[in-house]
PADRENKOL-803125 format. One record per residue (C-alpha): residue number from 1; residue in three letters; x, y, z. Coordinates in Angstrom, 2 decimals. Example, Ala and Ser with C-alpha at 12.3 -4.5 7.8 and 13.67 -1.06 7.14 Angstrom:
 num residuo      c1      c2      c3
   1     ala   12.30   -4.50    7.80
   2     ser   13.67   -1.06    7.14
//
This chain:
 num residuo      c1      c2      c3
   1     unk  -41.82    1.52    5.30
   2     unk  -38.30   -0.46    6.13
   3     unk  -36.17    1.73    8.51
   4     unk  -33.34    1.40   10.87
   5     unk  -31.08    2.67   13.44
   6     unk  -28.48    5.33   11.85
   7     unk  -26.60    4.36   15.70
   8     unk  -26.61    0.41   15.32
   9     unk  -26.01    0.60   12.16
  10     unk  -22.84    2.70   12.59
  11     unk  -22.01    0.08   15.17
  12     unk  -22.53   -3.22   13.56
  13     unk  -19.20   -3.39   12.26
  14     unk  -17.77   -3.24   15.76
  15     unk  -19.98   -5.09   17.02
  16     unk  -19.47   -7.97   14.53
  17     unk  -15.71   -8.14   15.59
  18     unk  -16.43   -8.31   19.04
  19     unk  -18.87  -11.36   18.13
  20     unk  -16.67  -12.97   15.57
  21     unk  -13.00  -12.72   17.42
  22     unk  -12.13  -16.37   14.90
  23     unk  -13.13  -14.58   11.84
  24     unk  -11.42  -11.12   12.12
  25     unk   -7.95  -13.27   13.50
  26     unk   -8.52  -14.94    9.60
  27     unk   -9.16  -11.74    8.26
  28     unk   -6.08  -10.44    9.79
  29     unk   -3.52  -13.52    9.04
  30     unk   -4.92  -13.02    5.11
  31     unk   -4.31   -9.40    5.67
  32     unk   -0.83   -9.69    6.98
  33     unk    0.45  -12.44    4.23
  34     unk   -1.11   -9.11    1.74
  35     unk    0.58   -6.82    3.32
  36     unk    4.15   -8.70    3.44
  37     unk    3.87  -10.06   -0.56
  38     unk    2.85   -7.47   -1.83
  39     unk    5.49   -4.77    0.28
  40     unk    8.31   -7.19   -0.73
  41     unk    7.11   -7.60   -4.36
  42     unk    7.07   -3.98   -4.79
  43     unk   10.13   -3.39   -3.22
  44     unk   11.76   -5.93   -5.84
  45     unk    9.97   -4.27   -8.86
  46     unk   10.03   -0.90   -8.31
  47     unk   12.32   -0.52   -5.83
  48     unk   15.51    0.91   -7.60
  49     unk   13.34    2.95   -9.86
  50     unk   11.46    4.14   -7.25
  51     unk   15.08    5.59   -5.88
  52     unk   16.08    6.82   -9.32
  53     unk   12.93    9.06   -9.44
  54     unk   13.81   10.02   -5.69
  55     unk   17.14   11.28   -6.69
  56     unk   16.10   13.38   -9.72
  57     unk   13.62   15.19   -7.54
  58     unk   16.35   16.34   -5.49
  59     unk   19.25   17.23   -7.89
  60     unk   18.87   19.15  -10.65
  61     unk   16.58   19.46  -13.27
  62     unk   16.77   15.58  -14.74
  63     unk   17.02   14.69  -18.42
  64     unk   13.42   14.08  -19.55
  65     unk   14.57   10.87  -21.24
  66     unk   15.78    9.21  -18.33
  67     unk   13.23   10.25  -16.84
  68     unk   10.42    8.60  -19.05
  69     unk   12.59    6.00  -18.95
  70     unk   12.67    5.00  -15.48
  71     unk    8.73    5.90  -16.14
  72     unk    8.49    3.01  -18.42
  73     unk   10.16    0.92  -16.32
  74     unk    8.13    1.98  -13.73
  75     unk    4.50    1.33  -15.61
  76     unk    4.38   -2.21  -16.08
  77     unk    4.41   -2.84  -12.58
  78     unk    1.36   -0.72  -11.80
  79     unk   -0.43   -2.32  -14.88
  80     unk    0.06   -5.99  -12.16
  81     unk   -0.70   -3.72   -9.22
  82     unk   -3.80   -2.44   -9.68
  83     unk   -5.76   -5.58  -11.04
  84     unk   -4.56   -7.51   -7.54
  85     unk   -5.78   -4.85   -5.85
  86     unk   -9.06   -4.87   -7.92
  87     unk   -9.14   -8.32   -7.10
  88     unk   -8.51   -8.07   -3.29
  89     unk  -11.00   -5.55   -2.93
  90     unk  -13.67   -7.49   -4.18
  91     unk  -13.00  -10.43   -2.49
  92     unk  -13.34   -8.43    0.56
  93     unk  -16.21   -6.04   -0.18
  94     unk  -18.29   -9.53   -1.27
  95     unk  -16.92  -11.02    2.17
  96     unk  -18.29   -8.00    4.34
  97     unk  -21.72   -8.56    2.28
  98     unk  -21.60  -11.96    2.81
  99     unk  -21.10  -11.68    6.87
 100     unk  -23.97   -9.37    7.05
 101     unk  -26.66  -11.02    4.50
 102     unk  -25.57  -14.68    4.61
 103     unk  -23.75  -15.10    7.74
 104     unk  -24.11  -18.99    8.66
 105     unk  -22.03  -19.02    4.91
 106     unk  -18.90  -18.28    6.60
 107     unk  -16.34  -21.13    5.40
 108     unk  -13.18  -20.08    6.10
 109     unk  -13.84  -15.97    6.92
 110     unk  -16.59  -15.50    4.37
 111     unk  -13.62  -15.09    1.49
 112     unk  -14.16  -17.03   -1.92
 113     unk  -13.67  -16.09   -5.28
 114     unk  -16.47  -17.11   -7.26
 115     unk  -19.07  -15.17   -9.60
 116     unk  -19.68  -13.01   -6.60
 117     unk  -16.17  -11.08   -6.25
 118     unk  -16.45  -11.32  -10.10
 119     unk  -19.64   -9.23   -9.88
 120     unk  -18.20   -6.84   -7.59
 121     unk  -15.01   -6.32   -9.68
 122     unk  -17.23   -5.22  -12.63
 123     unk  -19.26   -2.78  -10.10
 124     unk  -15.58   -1.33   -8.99
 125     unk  -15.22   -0.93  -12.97
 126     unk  -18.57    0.61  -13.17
 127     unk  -17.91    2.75  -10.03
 128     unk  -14.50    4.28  -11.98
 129     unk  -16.27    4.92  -15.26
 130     unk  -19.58    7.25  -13.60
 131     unk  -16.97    8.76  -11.37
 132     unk  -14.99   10.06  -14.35
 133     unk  -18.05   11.03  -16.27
 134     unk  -19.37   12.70  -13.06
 135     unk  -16.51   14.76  -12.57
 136     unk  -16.04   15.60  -16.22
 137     unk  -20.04   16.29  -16.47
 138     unk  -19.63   18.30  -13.18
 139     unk  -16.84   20.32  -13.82
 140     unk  -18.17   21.82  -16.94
 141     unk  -21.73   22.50  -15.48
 142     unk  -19.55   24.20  -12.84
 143     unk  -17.10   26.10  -14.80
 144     unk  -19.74   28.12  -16.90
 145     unk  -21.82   29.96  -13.98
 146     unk  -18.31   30.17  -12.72
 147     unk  -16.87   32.39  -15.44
 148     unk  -20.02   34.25  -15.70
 149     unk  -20.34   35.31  -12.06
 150     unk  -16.42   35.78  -11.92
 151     unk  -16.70   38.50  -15.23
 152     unk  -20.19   40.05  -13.45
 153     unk  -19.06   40.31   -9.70
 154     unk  -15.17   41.70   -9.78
 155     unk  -12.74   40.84   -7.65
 156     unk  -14.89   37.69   -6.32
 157     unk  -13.50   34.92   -8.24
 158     unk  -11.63   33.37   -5.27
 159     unk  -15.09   33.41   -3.43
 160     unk  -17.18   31.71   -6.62
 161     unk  -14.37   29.16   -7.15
 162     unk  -14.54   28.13   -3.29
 163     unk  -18.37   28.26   -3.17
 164     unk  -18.12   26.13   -6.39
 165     unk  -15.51   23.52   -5.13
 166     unk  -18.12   23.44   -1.93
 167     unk  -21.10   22.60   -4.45
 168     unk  -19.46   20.27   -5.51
 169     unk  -18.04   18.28   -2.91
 170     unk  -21.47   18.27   -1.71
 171     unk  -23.30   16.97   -4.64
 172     unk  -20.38   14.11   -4.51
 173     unk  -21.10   13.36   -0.98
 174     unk  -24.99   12.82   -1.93
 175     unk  -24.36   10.86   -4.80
 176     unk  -22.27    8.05   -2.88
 177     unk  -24.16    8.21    0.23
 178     unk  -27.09    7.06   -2.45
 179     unk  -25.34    4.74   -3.90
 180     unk  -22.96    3.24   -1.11
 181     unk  -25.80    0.53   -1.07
 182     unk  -24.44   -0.97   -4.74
 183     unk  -22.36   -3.28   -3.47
 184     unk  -24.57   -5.40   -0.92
 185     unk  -27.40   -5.22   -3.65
 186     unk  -25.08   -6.59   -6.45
 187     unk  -24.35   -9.54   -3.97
 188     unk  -27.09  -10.05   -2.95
 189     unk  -29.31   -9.68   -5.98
 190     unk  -26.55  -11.45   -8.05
 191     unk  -26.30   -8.71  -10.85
 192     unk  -24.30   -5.43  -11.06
 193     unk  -26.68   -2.81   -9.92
 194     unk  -24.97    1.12   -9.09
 195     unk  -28.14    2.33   -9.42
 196     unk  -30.60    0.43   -7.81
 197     unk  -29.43    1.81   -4.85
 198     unk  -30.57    5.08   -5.86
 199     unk  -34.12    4.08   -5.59
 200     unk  -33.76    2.10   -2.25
 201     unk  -32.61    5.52   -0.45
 202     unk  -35.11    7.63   -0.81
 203     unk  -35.87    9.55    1.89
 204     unk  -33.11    8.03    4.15
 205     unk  -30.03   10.45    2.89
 206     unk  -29.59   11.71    6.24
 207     unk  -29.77    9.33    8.07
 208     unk  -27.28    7.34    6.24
 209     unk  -25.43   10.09    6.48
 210     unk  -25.07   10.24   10.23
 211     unk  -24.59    6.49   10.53
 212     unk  -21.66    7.15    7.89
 213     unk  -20.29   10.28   10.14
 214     unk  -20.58    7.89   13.25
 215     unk  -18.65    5.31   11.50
 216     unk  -15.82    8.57   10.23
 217     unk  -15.48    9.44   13.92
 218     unk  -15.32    6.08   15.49
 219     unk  -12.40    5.13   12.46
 220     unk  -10.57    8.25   13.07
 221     unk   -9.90    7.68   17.08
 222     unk   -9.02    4.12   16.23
 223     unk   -6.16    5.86   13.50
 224     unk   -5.18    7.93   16.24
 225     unk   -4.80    5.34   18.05
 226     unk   -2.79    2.56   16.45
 227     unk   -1.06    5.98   15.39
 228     unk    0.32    6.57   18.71
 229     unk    1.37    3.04   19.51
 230     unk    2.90    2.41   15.87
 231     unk    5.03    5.47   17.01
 232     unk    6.14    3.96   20.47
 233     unk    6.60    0.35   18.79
 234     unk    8.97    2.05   16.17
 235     unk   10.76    4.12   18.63
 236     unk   11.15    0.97   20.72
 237     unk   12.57   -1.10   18.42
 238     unk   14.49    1.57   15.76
 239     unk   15.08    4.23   17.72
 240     unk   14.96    7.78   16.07
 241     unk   16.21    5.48   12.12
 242     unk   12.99    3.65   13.29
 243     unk   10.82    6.57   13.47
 244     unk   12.31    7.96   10.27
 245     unk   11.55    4.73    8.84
 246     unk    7.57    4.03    9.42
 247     unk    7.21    7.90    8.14
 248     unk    9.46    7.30    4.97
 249     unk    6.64    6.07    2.50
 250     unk    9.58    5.32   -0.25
 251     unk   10.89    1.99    0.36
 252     unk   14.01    1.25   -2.26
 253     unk   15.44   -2.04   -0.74
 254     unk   14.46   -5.75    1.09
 255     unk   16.98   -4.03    3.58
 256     unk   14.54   -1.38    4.44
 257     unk   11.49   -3.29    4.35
 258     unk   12.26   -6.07    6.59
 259     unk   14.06   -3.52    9.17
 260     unk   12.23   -4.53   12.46
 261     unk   10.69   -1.27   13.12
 262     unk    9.12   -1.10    9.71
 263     unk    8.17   -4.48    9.85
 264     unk    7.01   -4.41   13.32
 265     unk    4.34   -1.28   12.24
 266     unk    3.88   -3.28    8.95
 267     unk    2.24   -5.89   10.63
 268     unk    0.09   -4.24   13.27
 269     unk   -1.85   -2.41   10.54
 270     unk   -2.42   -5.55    8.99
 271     unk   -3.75   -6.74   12.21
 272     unk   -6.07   -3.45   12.53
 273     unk   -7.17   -3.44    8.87
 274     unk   -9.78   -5.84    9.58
 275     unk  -11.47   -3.96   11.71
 276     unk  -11.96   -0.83    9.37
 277     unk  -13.05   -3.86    6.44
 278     unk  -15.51   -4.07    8.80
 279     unk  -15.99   -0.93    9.78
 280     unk  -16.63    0.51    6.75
 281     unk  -18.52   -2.29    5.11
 282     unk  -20.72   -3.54    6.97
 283     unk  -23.10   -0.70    7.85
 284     unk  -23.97   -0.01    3.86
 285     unk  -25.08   -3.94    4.10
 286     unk  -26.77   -3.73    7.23
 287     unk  -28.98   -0.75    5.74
 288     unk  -29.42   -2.46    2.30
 289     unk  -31.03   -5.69    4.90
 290     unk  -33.03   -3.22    6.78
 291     unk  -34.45   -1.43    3.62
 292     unk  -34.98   -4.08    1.05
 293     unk  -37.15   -5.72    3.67
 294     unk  -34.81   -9.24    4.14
 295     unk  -36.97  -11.85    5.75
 296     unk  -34.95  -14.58    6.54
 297     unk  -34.66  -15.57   10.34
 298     unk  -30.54  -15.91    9.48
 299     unk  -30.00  -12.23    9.11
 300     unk  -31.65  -11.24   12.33
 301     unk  -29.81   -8.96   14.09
 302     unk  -29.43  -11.17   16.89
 303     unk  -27.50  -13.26   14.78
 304     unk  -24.39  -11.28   16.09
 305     unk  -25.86  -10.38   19.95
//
């Protein structure tokens, strides 16, 4: 039976950037342009509605008309939004696939836009519709036993309802840790398949679930991190308005956005993001290669060593 390495899998992200410095430094110019178009384009959509809303939540109760209609205002822009970041996040999900099943394909960075990001678009679609129907499913399976014990066992609703909201969070985590293979299997088996990867996992839940924790951990200390110098960079450069800036999430002007501290923190995430593309991405292909039994000499591990 295929098997592999919950460890190197965990790894093969980082180890990938330390192999492929050229690539990640085009992941991260492509990153940063996405970071500054799309900060500046929201600014200049949304920014002065984005204020409105701001200052009715702290004056009084606001008129629920203005209110919807800054909401309205508001709505269109998301509607442009969210399909760019569909978009993006195929591109790169089929790029991190592509690096790890395909990788003398690299072009420029492994990024196209072809029937392949298509492909994963429609899996993100599929992804959003068995999510909703999970939790909807779930949450009435959960409510009844819920109500029941809560009217048999007084007082220990609070009790059930945690021990529910632990069930459940559970069952979640096993269903995409089973699945988390859909994306390298729809690229590389050039059809949408969520669960196909159902079938591939058997037997390797826990393992894939300690690769997964290793790859939590290492992500977090990087956070931490770029955390701590984002902080010094921001007090460097802005002072105490710089380190009220990176931590103000509500950006209403070009004014604020291009301030140098802001900018300056802007930027180095887009330089980091990269690496958690990678990070994150790479280990559910490198376990789809070792499972489904891939063959070819090109996706050798040594490819990358």
């Amino acid at each position: 039976m295929a098997d592999f390495s919950a460890t190197d899998v965990a790894f093969s992200g980082i180890r990938f950037v330390r192999e492929r410095p050229r690539t990640v430094a085009v992941w991260a110019g492509v990153q940063i342009i996405i970071s500054l178009v799309l900060g500046a384009l929201v600014v200049v959509m949304l920014g002065p509605s984005m204020a409105q809303m701001r200052g009715f939540s702290r004056g009084p109760a606001a008129d629920p008309t203005q209110a919807m209609a800054v909401f309205a205002r508001v709505l269109p822009m998301y509607a442009v939004l969210l399909p760019i970041t569909l978009l993006i996040n195929a591109v790169v999900y089929a790029a991190m696939a592509r690096a790890v099943l395909r990788p003398a394909d690299e072009g420029v960075g492994y990024l196209r836009l072809g029937a392949d990001e298509v492909r994963q678009i429609l899996l993100m679609l599929l992804w959003i519709v068995v999510a909703i129907a999970g939790e909807v499913v779930g949450g009435i399976v959960l409510a009844i036993p819920t109500v029941i014990l809560a009217i048999v066992v007084q007082g220990a609703r609070p009790l059930i309802v945690a021990l529910c909201v632990v069930v459940a969070m559970a069952a979640a985590i096993y269903c995409v840790v089973r699945l988390s293979l859909a994306s390298a299997m729809t690229f590389d088996r050039k059809r949408v398949d969520l669960f196909g990867s159902w079938t591939l996992t058997k037997g390797q839940f826990w393992k894939m679930l300690g690769a997964y924790a290793l790859v939590v951990g290492l992500a977090l200390v990087i956070v931490i991190l770029v955390s701590i110098i984002s902080t010094a960079v921001a007090a460097v450069l802005g002072g105490v308005g710089g380190l009220a800036a990176i931590f103000t999430s509500n950006v209403s002007s070009m004014a604020q956005f291009m301030a140098p501290a802001r900018l300056a923190v802007t930027v180095l995430w887009a330089l980091v993001t990269p690496l958690f593309w990678a990070l994150f991405l790479m280990p559910p292909a490198e376990i789809y290669r070792h499972l489904s039994g891939a063959s070819d000499p090109a996706l050798d591990p040594a490819t990358f060593d």
